[in-house]
C-alpha positions in Angstrom: 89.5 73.1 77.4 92.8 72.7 78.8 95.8 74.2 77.5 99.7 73.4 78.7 102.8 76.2 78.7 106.0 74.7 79.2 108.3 77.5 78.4 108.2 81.3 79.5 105.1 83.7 78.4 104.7 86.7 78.8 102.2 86.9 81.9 99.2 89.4 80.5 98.7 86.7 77.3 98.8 83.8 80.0 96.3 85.7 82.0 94.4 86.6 78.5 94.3 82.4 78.1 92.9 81.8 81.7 89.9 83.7 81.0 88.1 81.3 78.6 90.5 78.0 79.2 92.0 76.1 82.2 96.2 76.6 81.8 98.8 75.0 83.4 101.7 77.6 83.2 105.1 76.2 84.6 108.1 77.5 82.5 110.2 75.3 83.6 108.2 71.9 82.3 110.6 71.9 79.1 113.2 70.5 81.6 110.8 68.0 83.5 109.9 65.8 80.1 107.8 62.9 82.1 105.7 65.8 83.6 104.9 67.3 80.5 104.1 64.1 78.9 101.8 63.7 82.1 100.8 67.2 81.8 99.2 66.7 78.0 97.6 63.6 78.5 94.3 66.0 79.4 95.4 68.9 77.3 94.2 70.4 73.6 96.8 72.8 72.9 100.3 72.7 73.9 102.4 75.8 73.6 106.4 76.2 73.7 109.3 78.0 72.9 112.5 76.7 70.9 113.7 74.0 73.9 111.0 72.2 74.2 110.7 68.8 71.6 107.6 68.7 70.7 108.1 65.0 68.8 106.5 62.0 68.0 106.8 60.7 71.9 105.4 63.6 73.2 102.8 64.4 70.6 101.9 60.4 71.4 101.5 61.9 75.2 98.8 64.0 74.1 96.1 62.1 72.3 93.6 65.6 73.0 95.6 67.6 71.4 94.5 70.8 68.6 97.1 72.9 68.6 100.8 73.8 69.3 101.4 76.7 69.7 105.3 78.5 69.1 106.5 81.4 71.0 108.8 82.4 68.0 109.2 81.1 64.2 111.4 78.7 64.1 110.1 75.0 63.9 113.0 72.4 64.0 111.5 71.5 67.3 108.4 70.5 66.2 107.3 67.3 64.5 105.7 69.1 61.8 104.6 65.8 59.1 103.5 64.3 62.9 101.0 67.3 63.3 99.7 67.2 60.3 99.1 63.7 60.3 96.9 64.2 63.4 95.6 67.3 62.2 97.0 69.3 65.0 97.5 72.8 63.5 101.0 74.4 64.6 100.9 78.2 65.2 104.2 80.0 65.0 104.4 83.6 65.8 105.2 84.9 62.1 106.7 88.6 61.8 106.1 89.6 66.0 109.9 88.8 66.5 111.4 90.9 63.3 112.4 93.8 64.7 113.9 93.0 67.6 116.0 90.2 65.5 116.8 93.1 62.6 117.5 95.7 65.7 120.1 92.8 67.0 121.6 91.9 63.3 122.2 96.1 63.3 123.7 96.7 66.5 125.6 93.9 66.2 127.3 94.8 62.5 128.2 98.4 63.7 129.8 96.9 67.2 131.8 94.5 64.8 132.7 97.3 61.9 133.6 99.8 64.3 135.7 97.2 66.5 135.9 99.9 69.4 133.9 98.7 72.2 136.3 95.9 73.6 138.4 98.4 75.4 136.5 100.0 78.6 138.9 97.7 81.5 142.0 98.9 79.2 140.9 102.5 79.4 139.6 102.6 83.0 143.2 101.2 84.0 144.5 104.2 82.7 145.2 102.7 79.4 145.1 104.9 75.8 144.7 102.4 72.9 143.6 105.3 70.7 145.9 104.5 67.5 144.8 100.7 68.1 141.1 102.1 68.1 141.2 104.7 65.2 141.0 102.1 62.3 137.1 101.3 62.3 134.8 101.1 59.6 131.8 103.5 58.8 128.6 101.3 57.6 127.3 104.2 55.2 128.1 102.9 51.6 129.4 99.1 52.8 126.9 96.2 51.5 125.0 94.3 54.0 124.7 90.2 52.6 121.2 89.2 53.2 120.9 85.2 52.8 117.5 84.3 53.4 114.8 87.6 52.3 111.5 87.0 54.1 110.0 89.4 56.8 112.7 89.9 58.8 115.5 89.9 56.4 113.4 92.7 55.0 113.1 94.6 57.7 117.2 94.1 58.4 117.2 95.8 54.9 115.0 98.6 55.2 117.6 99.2 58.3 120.6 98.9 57.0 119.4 101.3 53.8 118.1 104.0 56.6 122.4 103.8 57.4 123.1 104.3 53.5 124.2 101.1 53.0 123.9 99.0 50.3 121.6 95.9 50.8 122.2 92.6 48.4 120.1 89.5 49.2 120.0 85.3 48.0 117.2 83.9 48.0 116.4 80.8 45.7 112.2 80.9 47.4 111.9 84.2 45.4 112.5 84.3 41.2 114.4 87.4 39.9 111.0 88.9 39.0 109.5 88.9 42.0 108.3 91.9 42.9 110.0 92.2 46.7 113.0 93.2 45.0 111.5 96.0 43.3 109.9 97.1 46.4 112.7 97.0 48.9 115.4 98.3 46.2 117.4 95.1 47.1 119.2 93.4 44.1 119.3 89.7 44.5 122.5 88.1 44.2 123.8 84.5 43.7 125.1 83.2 46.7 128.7 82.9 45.8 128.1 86.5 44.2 127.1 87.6 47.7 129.5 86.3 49.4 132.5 87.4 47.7 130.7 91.7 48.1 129.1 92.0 51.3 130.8 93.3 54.1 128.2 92.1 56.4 126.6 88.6 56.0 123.3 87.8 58.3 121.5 84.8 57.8 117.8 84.7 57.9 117.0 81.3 57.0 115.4 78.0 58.9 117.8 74.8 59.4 116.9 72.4 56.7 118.8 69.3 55.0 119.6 71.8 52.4 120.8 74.4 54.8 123.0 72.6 57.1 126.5 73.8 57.6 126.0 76.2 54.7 128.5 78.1 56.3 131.3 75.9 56.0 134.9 76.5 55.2 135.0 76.7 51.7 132.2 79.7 52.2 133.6 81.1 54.4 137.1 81.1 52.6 135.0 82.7 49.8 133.9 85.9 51.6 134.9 89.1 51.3 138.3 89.1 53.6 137.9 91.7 56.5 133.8 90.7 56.3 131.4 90.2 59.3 129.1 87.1 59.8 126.0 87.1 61.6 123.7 84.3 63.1 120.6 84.9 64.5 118.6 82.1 62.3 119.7 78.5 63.4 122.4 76.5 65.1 123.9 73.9 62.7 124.0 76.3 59.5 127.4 77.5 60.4 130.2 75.4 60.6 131.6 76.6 64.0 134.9 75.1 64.3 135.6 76.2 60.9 134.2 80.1 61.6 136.9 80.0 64.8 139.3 79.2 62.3 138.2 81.9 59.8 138.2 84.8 63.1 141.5 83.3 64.4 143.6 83.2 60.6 142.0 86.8 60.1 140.1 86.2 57.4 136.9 87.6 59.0 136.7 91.0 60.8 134.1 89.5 63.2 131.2 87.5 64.2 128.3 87.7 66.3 126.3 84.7 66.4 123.3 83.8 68.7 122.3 80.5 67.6 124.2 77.3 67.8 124.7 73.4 67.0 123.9 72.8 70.9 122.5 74.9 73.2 123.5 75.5 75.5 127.3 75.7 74.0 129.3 72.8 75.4 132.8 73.6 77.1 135.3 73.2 75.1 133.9 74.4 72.1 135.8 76.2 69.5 134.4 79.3 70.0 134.8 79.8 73.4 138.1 81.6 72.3 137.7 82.9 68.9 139.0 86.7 68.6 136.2 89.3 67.6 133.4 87.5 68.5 130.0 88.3 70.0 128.0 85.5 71.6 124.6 85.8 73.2 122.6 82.9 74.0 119.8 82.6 71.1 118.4 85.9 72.4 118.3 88.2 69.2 114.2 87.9 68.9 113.7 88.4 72.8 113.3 92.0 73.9 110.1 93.1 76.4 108.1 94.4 73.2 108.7 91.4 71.3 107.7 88.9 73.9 105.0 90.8 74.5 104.0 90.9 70.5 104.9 86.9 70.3 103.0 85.6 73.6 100.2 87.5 72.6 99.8 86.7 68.7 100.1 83.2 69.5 97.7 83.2 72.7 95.4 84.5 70.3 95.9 81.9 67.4 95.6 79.0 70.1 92.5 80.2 71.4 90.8 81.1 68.1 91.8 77.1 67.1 90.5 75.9 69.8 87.1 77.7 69.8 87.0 76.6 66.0 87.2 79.8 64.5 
């Protein structure tokens, strides 16, 4: 059996694959789109990260094909109703990512709240912008916004409550009763409810019809003023020329966001700018243990499908 890898893996799980199947590993296929449509005309299982479109073209490419197989969670990139109606079983890598993304949402609030760490060149010149500096925020007793309260909003929680804050959480998946809220000892909130009390805000929720530019300028205008928004779930459910506005009127204290509408951020985007504002590029689940903990849960999953088990 042949399986295809057109994005990075970590190399002991590729290894682990070669054993029992025949892999083509080449990273950089996601940016070669006629040679992976070549590639899968022999292959049954195709795996990928969050770049590669795994579509109706390219699932049309692979007539072989069992499995797909996603380095991550997310699946806006995959033709899911396609899959199904071929029976080709898509295997995300549920929960290996959550701490590194709730390690990322942490670090990233206390940067933001503390608003300190922007100054190293001013210092190093021989600058003292101590009385500039000496107005940040604790976290201890501040509320943490949790939109979206699956695994790794969660795990964000338990975090933030190890800091003594607060933790408030919207989800309309979960009923009032269900018994996550009772175990995590986070109250669940209303969106606007949430909005208008958390200092933090950190979305943990896919991109959907539903979900798209959630985040727009009337909720922003509605949080908290001084509050921080963070991003590590999807491009498209922030409305990012209207956050820039938000961060330059001073509404918002700060922003860190990870994901975005297009990847990789165009020039001339209104962020590129924006005051207080973190940027990394749709890194927040990729550390060395959680690539590890992804390539190998889904190198497993694949070749468990593919041996029918």
């Amino acid at each position: 059996m042949h399986i295809v890898i057109s994005e990075f893996m970590d190399e002991a799980a590729v290894a682990a694959l070669r054993a029992d199947f025949d892999v083509r590993y080449e990273p950089d296929l996601v940016d070669r789109r006629d040679a992976l449509a070549h590639a899968l005309g022999r292959a049954d299982a195709l795996i990928v990260r969050n770049r590669t479109r795994v579509d109706a073209g390219l699932l049309a490419a692979g007539p072989g094909l069992k499995a797909v197989g996603r380095l991550g969670v997310g699946l806006d990139n995959i033709d899911v109703p396609a899959c199904q109606a071929r029976n080709i079983a898509v295997l995300p890598a549920t929960g290996a990512n959550a701490r590194a993304v709730a390690e990322y949402v942490i670090g990233t609030a206390l940067l933001l709240l503390r608003g300190a760490y922007a100054s190293s060149a001013q210092v190093a010149a021989g600058g003292w912008p101590r009385t500039e500096l000496s107005n940040g925020l604790e976290a201890q007793a501040r509320t943490l916004g949790i939109i979206g309260f699956g695994g790794i909003g969660r795990l964000t929680a338990q975090l933030a409550q190890g800091l003594g804050m607060r933790v408030a959480a919207h989800d309309p998946m979960l009923r009032d009763d269900d018994p996550a809220w009772r175990d995590t000892g986070v109250a669940p909130l209303p969106l606007d409810a949430l909005l208008e009390c958390a200092d933090v805000v950190t979305l943990h929720i896919p991109l959907t019809d539903a979900t798209r530019q959630l985040m727009n300028a009337e909720r922003l205008a509605a949080m908290k003023a001084g509050a921080v928004l963070i991003n590590t779930a999807r491009g498209g459910i922030v409305d990012e020329a209207a956050l820039a506005r938000a961060l330059r009127g001073g509404q918002l204290r700060g922003a860190a966001i990870d994901v975005f509408q297009d990847e990789p951020l165009p020039a001339g985007s209104p962020l590129a700018d924006a005051p207080n504002l973190v940027l990394t590029p749709h890194i927040a689940g990729l550390t060395q243990e959680a690539n590890t903990r992804v390539s190998s849960m889904v190198a497993q999953r694949v070749a468990q499908t593919l041996r029918g088990r």
